[in-house]
N, C-alpha and C positions, 0 to 999 in steps of 0.2 A: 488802124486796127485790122487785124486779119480775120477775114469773111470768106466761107463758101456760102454758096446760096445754090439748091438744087429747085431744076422747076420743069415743068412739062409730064408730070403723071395725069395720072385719068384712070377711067374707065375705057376698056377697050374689047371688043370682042375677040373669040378666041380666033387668029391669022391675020390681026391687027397689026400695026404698028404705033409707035413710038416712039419722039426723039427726047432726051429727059439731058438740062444743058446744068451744067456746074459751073458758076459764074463767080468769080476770087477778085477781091479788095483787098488792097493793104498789104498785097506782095504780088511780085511776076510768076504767073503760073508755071508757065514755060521753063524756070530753074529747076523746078522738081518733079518728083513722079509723081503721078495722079490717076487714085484708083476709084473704082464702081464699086460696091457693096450691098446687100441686097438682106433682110433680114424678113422672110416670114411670121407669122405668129407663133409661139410654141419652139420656136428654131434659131439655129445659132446664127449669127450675122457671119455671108459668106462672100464671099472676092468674085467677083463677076467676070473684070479688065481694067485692066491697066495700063497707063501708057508711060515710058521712059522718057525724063527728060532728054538724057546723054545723047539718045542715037534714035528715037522718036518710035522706039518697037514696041509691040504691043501684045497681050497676053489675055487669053479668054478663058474663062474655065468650061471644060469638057461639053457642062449643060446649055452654053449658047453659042458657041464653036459655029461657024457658019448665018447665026441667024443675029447676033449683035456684032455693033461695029462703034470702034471708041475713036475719038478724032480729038482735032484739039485746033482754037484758032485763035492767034496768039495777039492777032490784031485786036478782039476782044476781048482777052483775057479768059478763055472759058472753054472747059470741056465737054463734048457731047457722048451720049448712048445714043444711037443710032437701034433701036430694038424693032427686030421685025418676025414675022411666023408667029408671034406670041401666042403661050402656051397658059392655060389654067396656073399651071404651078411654078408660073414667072411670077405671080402676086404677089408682092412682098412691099415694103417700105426698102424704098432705094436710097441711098447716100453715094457722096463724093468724098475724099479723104486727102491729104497732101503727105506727102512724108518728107518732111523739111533737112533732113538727115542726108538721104543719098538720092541721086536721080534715076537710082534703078529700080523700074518696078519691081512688086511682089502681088500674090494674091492673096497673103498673110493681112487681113486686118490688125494686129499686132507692129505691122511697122510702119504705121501709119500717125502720125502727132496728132492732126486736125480734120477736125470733121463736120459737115454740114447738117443741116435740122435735119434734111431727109424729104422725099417726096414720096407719094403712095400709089402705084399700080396695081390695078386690077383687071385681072382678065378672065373675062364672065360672061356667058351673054344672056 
């Protein structure tokens, strides 16, 4: 049966960090692309990064461009966020997604099949 499982949120003050791991059963992660998503209260669920199966590249959106880093380690099966400088308005409920389709990332939640419960950061002090 295929599983994501996301885990390592918290509470964290604001210029914290954070490594938040997406952990897959019941398929090879490493076949497809695998993105981060991030959904506020009130707000539309938005594309973080993503990493490429094909060619292992990777894609940030604007808002954490420098301060998050998406990795991936195949020996375990699992992707990470690497999030650091964290910001008040990185709070959201985080998710990992697979997109079983093509191996090329997007930042589109839309082409995304499968998706994880979700974990919840907060950055507050």
């Amino acid at each position: 049966q295929l599983q994501l499982v996301e885990s390592g949120g918290g509470l964290v003050q604001p210029g914290g960090s954070l490594r938040l791991s997406c952990a897959a059963s019941g398929f090879t992660l490493d076949y497809y692309a695998i993105g981060w998503f991030r959904q506020a209260p009130g707000k539309e669920r938005e594309g973080v990064s993503c990493i490429s199966s094909s060619d292992g590249s990777t894609y940030y959106a604007d808002s954490v461009k420098g301060r998050f880093t998406i990795s991936r380690d195949n020996a375990k099966n699992t992707v990470y966020l690497q999030m650091n400088s964290l910001k008040p308005e990185d709070t959201a409920v985080y998710y990992c997604a697979v997109n079983l389709v093509t191996g090329w990332g997007t930042l589109s939640p839309s082409s995304y099949d499968y998706w994880g419960q979700g974990t919840q950061v907060t950055v507050s002090s």
